[in-house]
Every structure is written in structure tokens, then in C-alpha cells.
C-alpha positions in Angstrom: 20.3 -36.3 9.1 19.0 -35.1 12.5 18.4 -31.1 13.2 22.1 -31.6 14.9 23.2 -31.9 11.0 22.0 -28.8 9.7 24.5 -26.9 11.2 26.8 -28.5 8.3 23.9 -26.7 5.9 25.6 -23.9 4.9 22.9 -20.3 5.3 20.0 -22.1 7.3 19.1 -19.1 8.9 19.1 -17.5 5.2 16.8 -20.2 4.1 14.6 -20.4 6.6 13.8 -16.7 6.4 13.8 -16.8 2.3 11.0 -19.5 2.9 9.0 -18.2 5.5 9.1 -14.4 3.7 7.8 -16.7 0.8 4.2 -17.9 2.6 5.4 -21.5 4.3 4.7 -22.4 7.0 6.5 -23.9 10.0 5.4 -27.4 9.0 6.2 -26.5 5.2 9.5 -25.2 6.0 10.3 -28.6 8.3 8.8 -30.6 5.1 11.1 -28.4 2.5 14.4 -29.2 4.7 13.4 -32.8 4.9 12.9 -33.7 1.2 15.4 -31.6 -0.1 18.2 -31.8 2.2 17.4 -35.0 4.3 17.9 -32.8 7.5 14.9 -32.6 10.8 14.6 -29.0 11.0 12.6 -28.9 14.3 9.8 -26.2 14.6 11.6 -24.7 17.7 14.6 -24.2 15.7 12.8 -22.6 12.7 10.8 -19.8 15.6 14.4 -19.4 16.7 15.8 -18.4 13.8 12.8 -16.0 12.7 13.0 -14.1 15.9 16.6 -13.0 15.1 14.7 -10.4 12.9 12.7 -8.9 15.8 15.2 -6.2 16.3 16.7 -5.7 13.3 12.9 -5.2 12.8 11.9 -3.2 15.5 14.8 -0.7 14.9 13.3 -0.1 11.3 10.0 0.5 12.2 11.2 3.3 14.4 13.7 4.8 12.2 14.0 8.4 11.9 12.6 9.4 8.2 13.6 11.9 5.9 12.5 15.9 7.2 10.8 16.2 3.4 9.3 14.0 0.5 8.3 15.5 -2.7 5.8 12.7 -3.0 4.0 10.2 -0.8 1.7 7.6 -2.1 -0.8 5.8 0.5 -3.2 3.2 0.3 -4.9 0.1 1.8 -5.3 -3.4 0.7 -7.4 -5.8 2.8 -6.2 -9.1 3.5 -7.1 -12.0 5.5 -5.7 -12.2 9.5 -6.2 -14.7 12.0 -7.1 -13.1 15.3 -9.1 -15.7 17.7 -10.8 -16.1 13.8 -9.8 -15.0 10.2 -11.0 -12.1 9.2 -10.4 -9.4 6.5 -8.5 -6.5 7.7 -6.9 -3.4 6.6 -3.2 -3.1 5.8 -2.5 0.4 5.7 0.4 1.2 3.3 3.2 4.8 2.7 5.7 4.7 0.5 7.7 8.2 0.4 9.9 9.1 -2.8 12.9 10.9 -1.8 14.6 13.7 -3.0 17.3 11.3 -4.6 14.3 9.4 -6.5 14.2 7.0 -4.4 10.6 5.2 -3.1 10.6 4.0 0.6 8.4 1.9 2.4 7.7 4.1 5.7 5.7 1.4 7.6 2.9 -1.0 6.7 0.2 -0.8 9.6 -2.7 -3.7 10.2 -6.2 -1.9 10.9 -9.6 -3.2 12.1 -12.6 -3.1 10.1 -12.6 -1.0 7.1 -10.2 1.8 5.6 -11.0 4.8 7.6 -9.5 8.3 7.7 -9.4 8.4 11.4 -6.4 5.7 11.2 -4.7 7.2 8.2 -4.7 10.0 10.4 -3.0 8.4 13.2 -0.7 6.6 10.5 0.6 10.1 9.2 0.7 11.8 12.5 3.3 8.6 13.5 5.5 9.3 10.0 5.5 13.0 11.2 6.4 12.1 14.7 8.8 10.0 13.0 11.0 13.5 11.5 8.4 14.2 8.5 8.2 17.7 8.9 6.4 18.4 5.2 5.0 16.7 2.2 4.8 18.0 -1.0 2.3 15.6 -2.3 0.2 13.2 -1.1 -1.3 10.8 -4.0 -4.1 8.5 -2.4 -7.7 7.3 -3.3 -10.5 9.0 -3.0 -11.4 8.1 0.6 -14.4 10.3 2.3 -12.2 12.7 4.8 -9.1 11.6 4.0 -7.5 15.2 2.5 -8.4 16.8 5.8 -6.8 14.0 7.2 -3.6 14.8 5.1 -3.8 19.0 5.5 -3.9 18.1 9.1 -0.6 16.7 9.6 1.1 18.8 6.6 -0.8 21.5 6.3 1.3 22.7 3.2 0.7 19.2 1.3 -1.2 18.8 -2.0 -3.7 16.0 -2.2 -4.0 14.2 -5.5 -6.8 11.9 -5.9 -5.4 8.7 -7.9 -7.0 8.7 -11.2 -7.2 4.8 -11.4 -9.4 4.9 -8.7 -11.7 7.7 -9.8 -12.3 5.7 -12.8 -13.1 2.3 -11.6 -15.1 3.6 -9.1 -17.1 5.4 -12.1 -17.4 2.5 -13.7 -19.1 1.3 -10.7 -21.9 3.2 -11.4 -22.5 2.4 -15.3 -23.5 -0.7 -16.8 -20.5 -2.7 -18.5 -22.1 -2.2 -22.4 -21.2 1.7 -21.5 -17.7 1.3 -20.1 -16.0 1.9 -23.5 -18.0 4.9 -24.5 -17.1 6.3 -21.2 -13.7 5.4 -21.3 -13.3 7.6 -24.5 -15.1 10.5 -23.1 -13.0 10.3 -20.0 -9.3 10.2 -21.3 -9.9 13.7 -22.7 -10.4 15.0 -19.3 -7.5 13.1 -18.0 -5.0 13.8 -20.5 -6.0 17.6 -21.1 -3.4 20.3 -21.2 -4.4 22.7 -18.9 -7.0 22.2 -16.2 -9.4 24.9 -18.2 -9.0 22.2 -21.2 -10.3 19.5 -18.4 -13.0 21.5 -17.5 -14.1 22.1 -21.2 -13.7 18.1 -21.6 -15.7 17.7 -18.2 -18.8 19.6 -19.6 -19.0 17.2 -22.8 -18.6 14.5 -20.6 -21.4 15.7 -18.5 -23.3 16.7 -21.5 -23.5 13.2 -22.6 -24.0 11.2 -19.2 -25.5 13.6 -16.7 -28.8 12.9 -17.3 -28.6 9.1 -17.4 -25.4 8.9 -14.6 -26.0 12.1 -12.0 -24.3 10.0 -9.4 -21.3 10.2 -12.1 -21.1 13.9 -12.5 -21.3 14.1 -8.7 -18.8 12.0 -8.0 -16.0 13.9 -10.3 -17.4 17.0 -9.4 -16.6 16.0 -5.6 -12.9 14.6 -6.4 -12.5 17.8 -8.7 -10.3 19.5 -6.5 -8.1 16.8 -5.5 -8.2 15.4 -8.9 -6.8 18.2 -11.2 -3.3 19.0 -9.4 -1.1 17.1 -11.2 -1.9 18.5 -14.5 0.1 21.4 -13.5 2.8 18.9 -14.6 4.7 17.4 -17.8 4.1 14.1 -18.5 6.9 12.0 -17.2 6.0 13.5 -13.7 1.9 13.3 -14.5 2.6 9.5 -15.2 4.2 9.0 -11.5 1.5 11.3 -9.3 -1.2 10.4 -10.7 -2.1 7.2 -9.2 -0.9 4.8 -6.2 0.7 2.2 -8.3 3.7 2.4 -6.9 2.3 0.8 -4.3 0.3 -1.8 -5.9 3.6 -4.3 -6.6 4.0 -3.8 -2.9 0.3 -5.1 -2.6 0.8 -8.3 -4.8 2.5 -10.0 -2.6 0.6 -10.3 0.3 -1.7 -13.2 -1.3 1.6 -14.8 -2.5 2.5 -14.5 1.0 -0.5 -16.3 2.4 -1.5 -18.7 -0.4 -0.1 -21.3 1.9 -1.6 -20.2 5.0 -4.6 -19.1 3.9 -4.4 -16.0 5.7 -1.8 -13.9 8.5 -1.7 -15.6 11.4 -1.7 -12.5 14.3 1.8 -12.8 15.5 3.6 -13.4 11.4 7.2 -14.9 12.5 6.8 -13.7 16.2 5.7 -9.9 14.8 2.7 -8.8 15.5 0.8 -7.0 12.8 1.4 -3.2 14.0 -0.8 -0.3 14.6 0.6 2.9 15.0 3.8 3.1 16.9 4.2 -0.4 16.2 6.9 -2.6 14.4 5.8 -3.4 10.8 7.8 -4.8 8.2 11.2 -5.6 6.7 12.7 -3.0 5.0 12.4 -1.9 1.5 13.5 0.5 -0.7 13.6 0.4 -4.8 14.5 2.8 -7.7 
């Protein structure tokens, strides 16, 4: 077959865009058409088709948002881009839960360097700009300088430190043959009632590992503030505040995406990775 016969192929533009969402890349997509369909997909045809999405694209990433969301998670993940030379960048990452429970991605932005509140900053100001008037709860690691970065764009908005973090970056400072130990005497404080009972739990804990782990104690006693809102909360909403998984399946599959690549290139299916203001991904939204 010549690239004339894939126009009998019924949903070629479907399946080019299902494999190049999946990682291949131009020259894997012409070698998939080839072995499986006996058909010369040329790689001008394939950059046709992916451009189709630029403005379906571009009209998402500057979509008017909803005025409120009871929740917003945020979060980074650094991956690999090639710019001139691969390098490890940020990808800066909101997803909003509306008032009907659903979770939507509001934009996926690519930073340089490392996570830094001055971009988050400029992230949220664009999803305010965007029609986000308010924010009941922000739920985000425990990034130097990123509440004030949150308070600054929604004044109003309560800042919860995810919990996941707080512990692994704990366990940071603690050799391995203690993890355990402090994993029992930190689920107390965690799980507590009342915020008094996590204070009560706090002091044990500090009782124990302050003098050997100072840089511990400072470290909860620095997140304290952001750490303990969502214990003003029953359980079934404790269990979706109180960390940013929601957007860790959102995370996995960026390596999937590049295992074939090896990294981003720059410009992923003619779209530029975004900053601010920027077109940034396909759409998304999930119960």
C-alpha cells in the first residue's frame, strides 16, 4: 500500500493521535502503519494530522474556569525536555475539584530550572485571570514560599501541606533502621482527632526524636500550620485533602509518554511546552 491507500484505513487520524498520545514517535508511528497495515504513512502526513489538535488545543488552554473550587491540588514533576539539549525541567501541574465532584486539569505548564514559588505564582495568578475568583483549599507540598504565593492570589484560601510529602521528606533526615519506629510515632499525629490530640502526639514524638533529629522537630514545627487544617474534617474528606495524589496518576504518565523518546522534544506534536498564558495540554477531566 502507498500513503495514497490509507485513506481506505478507516480513523487514521484517530490512530495516529492514540499513538503519538502513547510516546511514538514519527518514525515509530510510520513503522506501526507499515507492519500492521502494510500502508507508507509519510512523516508529513503524520505532522498534518497532529496539528489538527492545535486549536481544539489552544481553545482549552484558554478556557474560562469555574468562579470557585472547593479544592485545588498543585504539584510539579520533573521530566526530561529537549531544548537545543535534554534537560530536566519542571512540569507544573492544577487540578481543581468542582462543586459537582468533579477533578479538572486546569493547565499543565513547563518551567525552567527547579520548582519555584515565583512560577506557581504566576501559574495561579493565570487560573485567576482565567475566571477563579476563590479557592477554598489549596493542597500542595511543602515548598519554601509557596503559601504566600497561594494567599496572594486567594487571599481567603487555606493551604494544606500534603502529608505524604511531610513524611518522606522526614524520612530524609533519619537513617532507614529508624523509619519504622518513626512511622509508628507519626501516624498518631496524623490520624488524631482534634488538632489539640495532634499536638499532644507531636510532643511524644518530639520527646523521643528531638534530641537525636532537631532538624525533624523543625521541620513539622515549620509545616505546623499548613499541616493541621484538614483535621477539622471527617475522614472521607481528610482522605482527599490531605495529599496531592490526585495528581500523581496524572504524573505517571509522562515517563510512559517518553519511554520511546527518551525525553519531550520542545515543540510535542507542533505544541510547545507552555508557560503561563500558554497552550498546555489535552483536556481532562475524571470522577
Amino acid at each position: 500500500m502507498t500513503s495514497e491507500d490509507t485513506k481506505e484505513l478507516a480513523g487514521v487520524d484517530e490512530i495516529v493521535l492514540s499513538l503519538t498520545a502513547k510516546g511514538l514517535t514519527t518514525g515509530g508511528v510510520t513503522a506501526h502503519f507499515q507492519e500492521i497495515y502494510g500502508a507508507r504513512l509519510s512523516k508529513d502526513t503524520i505532522s498534518r494530522i497532529t496539528d489538527k489538535v492545535i486549536t481544539e488545543m489552544t481553545q482549552w488552554c484558554s478556557r474560562p474556569l469555574e468562579s470557585v473550587y472547593p479544592v485545588v491540588f498543585i504539584d510539579a514533576i520533573h521530566v526530561k525536555i529537549r531544548d537545543g539539549q535534554v534537560s530536566n525541567r519542571p512540569i507544573y501541574v492544577a487540578i481543581g475539584v468542582t462543586v459537582n465532584g468533579e477533578r479538572d486539569v486546569l493547565g499543565l505548564w513547563a518551567g525552567d530550572g527547579g520548582e519555584g514559588a515565583k512560577f506557581w505564582l504566576l501559574v495561579l495568578t493565570e487560573i485567576k485571570n482565567r475566571g477563579t475568583n476563590d479557592v477554598c483549599i489549596v493542597v500542595c507540598d511543602g515548598l519554601k514560599g509557596l503559601p504566600e504565593a497561594i494567599t496572594t492570589v486567594w487571599p481567603l484560601a487555606v493551604v494544606q501541606t500534603c502529608v505524604i510529602h511531610l513524611i518522606r521528606n522526614t524520612f530524609r533526615y533519619a537513617s532507614r533502621k529508624y523509619w519504622d519506629l518513626m512511622s509508628e510515632g507519626l501516624r498518631p499525629i496524623y490520624t488524631a482527632p482534634t488538632e489539640a490530640a495532634a499536638k499532644e502526639r507531636f510532643v511524644e514524638f518530639t520527646a523521643k526524636w528531638g534530641t537525636q533529629y532537631p532538624a525533624i522537630i523543625k521541620l513539622w514545627e515549620n509545616a505546623w500550620t499548613e499541616f493541621v487544617p484538614f483535621l477539622d474534617y471527617d475522614i472521607e474528606i481528610r482522605r482527599i485533602i490531605c495529599s496531592t495524589n490526585a495528581i500523581e496518576s496524572l504524573n505517571a504518565r509522562y515517563p510512559r509518554a517518553i519511554g520511546a523518546r527518551g525525553a519531550f522534544p520542545d515543540r510535542a506534536g507542533s505544541i510547545e511546552m507552555p508557560v503561563p498564558g500558554d497552550q498546555v495540554a489535552r483536556p481532562h477531566r475524571a470522577r
